[in-house]
N, C-alpha and C positions, 0 to 999 in steps of 0.2 A: 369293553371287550370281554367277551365270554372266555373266559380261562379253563384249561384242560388238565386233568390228571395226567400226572405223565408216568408212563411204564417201562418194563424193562431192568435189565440186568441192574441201572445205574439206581434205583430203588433199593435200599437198605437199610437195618436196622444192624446196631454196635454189635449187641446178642446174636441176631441173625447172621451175621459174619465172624463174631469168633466161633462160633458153633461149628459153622460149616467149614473154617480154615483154611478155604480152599483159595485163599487172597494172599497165603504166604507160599512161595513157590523157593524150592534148594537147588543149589550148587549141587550135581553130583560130583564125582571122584575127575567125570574127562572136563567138566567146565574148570574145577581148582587148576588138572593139570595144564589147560590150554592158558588159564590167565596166569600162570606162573611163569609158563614158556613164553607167553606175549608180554608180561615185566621184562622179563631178560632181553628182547629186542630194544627194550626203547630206557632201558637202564640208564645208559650216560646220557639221552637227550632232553632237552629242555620240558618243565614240568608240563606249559601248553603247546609246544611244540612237533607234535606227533598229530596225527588222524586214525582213524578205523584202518588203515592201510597197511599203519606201525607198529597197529597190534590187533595181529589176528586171531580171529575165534571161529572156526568153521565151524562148532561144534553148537558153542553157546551162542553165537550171533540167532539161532531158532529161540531158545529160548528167551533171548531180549524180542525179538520180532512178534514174540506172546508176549511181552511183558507189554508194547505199543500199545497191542491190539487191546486187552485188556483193558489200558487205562482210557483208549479214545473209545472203544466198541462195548465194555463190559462193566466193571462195578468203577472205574476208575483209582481205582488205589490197591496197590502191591507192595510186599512185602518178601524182597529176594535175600536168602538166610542159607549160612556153610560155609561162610569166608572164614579162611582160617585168620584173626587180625593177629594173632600171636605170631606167625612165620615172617611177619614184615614190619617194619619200620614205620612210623607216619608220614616220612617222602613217601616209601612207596606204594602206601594205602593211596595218597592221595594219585601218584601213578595209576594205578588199576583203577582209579574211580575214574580220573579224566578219559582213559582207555573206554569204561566200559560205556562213559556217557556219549562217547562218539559213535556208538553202534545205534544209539538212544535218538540222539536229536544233534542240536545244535547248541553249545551255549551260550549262555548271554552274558552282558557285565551286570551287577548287581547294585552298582553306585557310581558315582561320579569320579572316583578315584580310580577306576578300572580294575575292581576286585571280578573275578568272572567263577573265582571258586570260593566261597565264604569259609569263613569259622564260626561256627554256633557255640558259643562257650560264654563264660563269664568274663568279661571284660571292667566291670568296674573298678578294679585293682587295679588295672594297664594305668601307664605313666599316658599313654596314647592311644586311649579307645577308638575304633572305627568308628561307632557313631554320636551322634550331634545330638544333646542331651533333653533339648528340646524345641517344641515350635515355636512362634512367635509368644507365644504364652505360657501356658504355663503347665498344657499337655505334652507328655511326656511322648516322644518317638518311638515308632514303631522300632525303629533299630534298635535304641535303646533298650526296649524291654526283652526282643531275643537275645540283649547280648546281657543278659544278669541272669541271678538264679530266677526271676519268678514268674507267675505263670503266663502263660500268653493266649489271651482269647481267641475266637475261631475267627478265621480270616483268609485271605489269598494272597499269592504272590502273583508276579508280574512275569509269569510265564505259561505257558503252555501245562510245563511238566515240574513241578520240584522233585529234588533226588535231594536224597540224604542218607548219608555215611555215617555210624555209631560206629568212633573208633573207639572211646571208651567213654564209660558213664560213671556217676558221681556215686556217690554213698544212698543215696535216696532222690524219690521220685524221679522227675523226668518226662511222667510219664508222657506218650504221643497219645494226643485225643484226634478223632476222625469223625466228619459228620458226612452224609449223604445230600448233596444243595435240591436234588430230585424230593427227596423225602420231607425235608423241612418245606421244601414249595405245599408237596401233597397234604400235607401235617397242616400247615397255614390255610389250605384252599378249604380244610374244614371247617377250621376254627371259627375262621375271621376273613372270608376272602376281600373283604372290602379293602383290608391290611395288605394282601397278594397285590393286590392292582394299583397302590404307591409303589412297591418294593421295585415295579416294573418305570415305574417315572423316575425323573431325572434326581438325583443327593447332589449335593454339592462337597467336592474334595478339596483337601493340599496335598500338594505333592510335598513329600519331604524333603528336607532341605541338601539330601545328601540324592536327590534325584530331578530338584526343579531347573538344574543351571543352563540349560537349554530351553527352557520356557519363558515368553515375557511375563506367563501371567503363572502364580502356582496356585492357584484353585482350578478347579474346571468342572463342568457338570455331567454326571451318570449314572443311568440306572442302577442298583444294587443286581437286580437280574436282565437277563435279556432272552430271547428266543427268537431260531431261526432256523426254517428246516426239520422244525419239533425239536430240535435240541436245545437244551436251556445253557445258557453261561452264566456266571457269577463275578464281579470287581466287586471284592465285600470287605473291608476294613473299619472298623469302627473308629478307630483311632484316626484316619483321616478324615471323618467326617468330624470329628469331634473339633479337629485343627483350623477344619476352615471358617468353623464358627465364631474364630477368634478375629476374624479378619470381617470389619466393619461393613465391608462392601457387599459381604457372603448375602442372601437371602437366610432370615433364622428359622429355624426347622420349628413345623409346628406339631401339635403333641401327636398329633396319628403317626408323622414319619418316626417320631422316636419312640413308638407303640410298637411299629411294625419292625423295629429293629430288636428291641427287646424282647419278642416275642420268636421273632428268630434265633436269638441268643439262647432263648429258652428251649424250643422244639432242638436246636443242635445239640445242648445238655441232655438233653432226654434220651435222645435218639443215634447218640455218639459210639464209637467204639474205643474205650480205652486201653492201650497195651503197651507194653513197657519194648523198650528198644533192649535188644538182645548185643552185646560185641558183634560188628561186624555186621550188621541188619543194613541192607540199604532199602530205603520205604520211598516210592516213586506215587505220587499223587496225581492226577488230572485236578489242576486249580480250573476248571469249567465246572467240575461235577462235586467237587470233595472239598469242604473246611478242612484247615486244621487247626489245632492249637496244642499247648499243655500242661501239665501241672507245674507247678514249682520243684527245685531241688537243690539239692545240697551237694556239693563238693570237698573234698578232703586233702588240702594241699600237697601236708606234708607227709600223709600216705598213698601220695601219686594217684590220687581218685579223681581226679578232674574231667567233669563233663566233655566233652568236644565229638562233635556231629563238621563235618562237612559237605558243603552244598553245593548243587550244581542246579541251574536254571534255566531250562532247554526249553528250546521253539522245536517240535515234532513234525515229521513228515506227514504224518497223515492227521492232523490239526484241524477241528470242525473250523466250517467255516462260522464269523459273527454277526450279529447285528448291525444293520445300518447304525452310524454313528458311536461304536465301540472303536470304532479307530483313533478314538478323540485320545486314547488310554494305552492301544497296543499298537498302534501305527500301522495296523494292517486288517481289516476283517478277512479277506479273502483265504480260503483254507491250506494247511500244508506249507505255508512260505517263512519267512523267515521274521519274526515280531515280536513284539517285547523287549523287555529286560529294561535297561537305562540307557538312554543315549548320550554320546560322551562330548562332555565340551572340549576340550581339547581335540581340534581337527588332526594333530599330529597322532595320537594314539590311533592304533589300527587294530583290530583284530588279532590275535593270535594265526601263526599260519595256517593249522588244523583250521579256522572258521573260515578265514581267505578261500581256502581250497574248497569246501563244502558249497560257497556260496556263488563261486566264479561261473 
C-alpha cells in the first residue's frame, strides 16, 4: 500500500509549538467568575452526580466548544491556564473538573473498580494502591508506573479525550512530554517506510489485569496506527505489547516490529514538546493524534509538595470516525458515539447519573 504524507494543523514539532503558544488558551476574569457561580449550584451534590445542566457556563461553554474543535479539527492537544487552585479546596477542584468535563464529552470508567475520575500521584507508599503491580511476568503495569514518581513513556489512553488537572506538583520534574502521531508517521515515511507499513499491521496486546475481566481472552491483536477518511488513529503502548509476550500462545515479535517501535520512540523524543504543568493547568489531548508521556519527579511529603493530577477520560461528540476493526479495542468505530474506557464486570454498577442522562 502506497502511504501518504499527511498534512495539516495536526503536523507538529515541540519547538514549533511552544514558540507559537498559541495551544495554551486562559480563563479570563467572566469564565473564573461563571465557574465559581456554577460551584456554588452543585456545592452540596454528589461529586458525579450533576450534568452540564448543574453547572452552567454560558460564557465559557464557547470556549470549551474551541477547546473540542481544536483537539478533533486542529493540533489536537490544549492547554486551558487562570484557574485560581488557591480559592478551593481539592473536593472542589475536583467539582469544577467534573463540571467542566461535561461541557467536554462524556466520561468513562478507567478500571474495573469503577474509578471514572483517577488520581495521578505516587501510590507506592499506599497500604492499598490502585494498581496491580504486575503482569503475568515480570513487566511492570502500565498503572503501575503512572502511579510512582518515575517517568512514563509515550503512549495512549483508552479514550477519545484525556484531561488532566495539576492541582499541585512535587519539588521537581513532572514534566508533560507531547508528541505529534501525524509527525512521527511523516518523520518514519522518510526514514524507513518499510518500518511505516508494519506499524500499520496487526501487534499483539494484554489487556491489563485491572481492565481484562470482561474478556475471555486478555491479548488481542492491533495495529499501532490505522487510517480512515485520511485521518490517522493510534492504540500505542509499549508496555502492553511487551505483556503479551509473556503469554506463550502470543506470536513473538520479530526484529522489524521491534525496529519500528523503537524508532517511533525515538522520532517522538526528538520531535516532542516538553513543558512543565503550571498549578491549576488542565492539558486535554486527542489520544488519535497526540502521545504522551513524562519525566520523572520528586515529591516532598512533609512540606506538603506532593504531585497530584486528576483525570478525566471522555468519549467526545464530534469523535472521528475508525478503522475497520479498531472496534476490537474501543467497542465502537463509528464517529461521535459513546466508546472506550473499561467495561465493567459487575452488571450492577451503573453509570453515574450525569452519564445516564447524556446517553439516554
Amino acid at each position: 500500500m502506497t502511504r501518504q504524507m499527511i498534512t495539516g494543523r495536526t503536523v507538529w514539532r515541540g519547538d514549533e509549538l511552544d514558540r507559537a503558544g498559541d495551544w495554551i488558551l486562559w480563563f479570563d476574569e467572566t469564565h473564573k467568575r461563571e465557574i465559581a457561580d456554577a460551584l456554588t449550584r452543585v456545592r452540596h451534590a454528589p461529586l458525579f452526580g450533576f450534568d452540564r445542566k448543574d453547572f452552567p457556563l454560558p460564557h465559557t461553554a464557547s470556549l470549551l466548544a474551541k477547546v473540542n474543535d481544536e483537539l478533533e479539527d486542529g493540533r489536537g492537544a490544549v492547554r486551558l491556564r487562570g484557574l485560581d487552585v488557591g480559592s478551593y479546596t481539592d473536593d472542589e477542584l475536583r467539582q469544577i473538573f467534573w463540571g467542566l468535563g461535561q461541557h467536554l464529552g462524556v466520561p468513562l470508567y478507567q478500571n474495573m473498580s469503577g474509578e471514572i475520575m483517577g488520581e495521578v500521584r505516587d501510590e507506592t507508599r499506599d497500604d492499598k494502591p490502585t494498581f496491580i503491580d504486575s503482569g503475568p511476568g515480570k513487566v511492570v503495569s502500565s498503572r503501575a508506573r503512572a502511579r510512582s514518581t518515575g517517568p512514563l513513556r509515550f503512549h495512549t489512553d483508552r479514550c477519545d479525550v484525556i484531561a488532566l488537572m495539576c492541582v499541585r506538583n512535587g519539588i521537581e520534574g513532572g514534566v508533560s512530554k507531547l508528541a505529534s502521531i501525524p509527525t512521527i508517521h511523516n518523520e518514519m515515511l522518510r526514514r524507513r517506510p518499510d518500518l511505516v507499513d508494519l506499524l500499520f499491521r496487526d501487534y499483539w496486546r494484554c489487556r491489563p489485569k485491572d481492565e481484562d475481566g470482561v474478556f475471555a481472552q486478555p491479548c488481542f491483536a492491533l495495529p499501532v496506527w490505522g487510517m480512515r477518511d485520511g485521518r490517522i488513529t493510534s492504540q500505542y503502548s509499549r508496555t502492553y505489547v511487551e505483556q503479551a509476550q509473556e503469554f506463550s500462545e502470543v506470536p513473538r515479535l520479530i526484529d522489524a516490529q521491534n525496529q519500528a517501535l523503537d524508532l517511533l520512540a525515538q522520532i517522538a523524543e526528538e520531535t516532542c514538546l516538553q513543558s512543565p504543568f503550571e498549578q491549576g493547568d488542565i492539558q486535554l489531548l486527542n489520544n488519535h493524534v497526540v502521545y504522551h508521556g513524562r519525566t520523572a519527579y520528586a515529591d516532598d511529603i512533609a512540606a506538603g509538595r506532593a504531585r497530584l493530577l486528576i483525570r478525566l477520560w471522555l468519549a467526545t461528540p464530534n469523535s472521528r470516525a475508525l478503522p475497520d476493526g479498531f472496534e476490537t479495542f474501543w467497542g465502537s468505530i463509528e464517529p461521535g458515539v459513546l466508546r472506550g474506557g473499561v467495561p465493567q464486570r459487575d452488571s450492577r454498577r451503573t453509570p453515574p447519573p450525569s452519564i445516564l442522562r447524556r446517553v439516554a
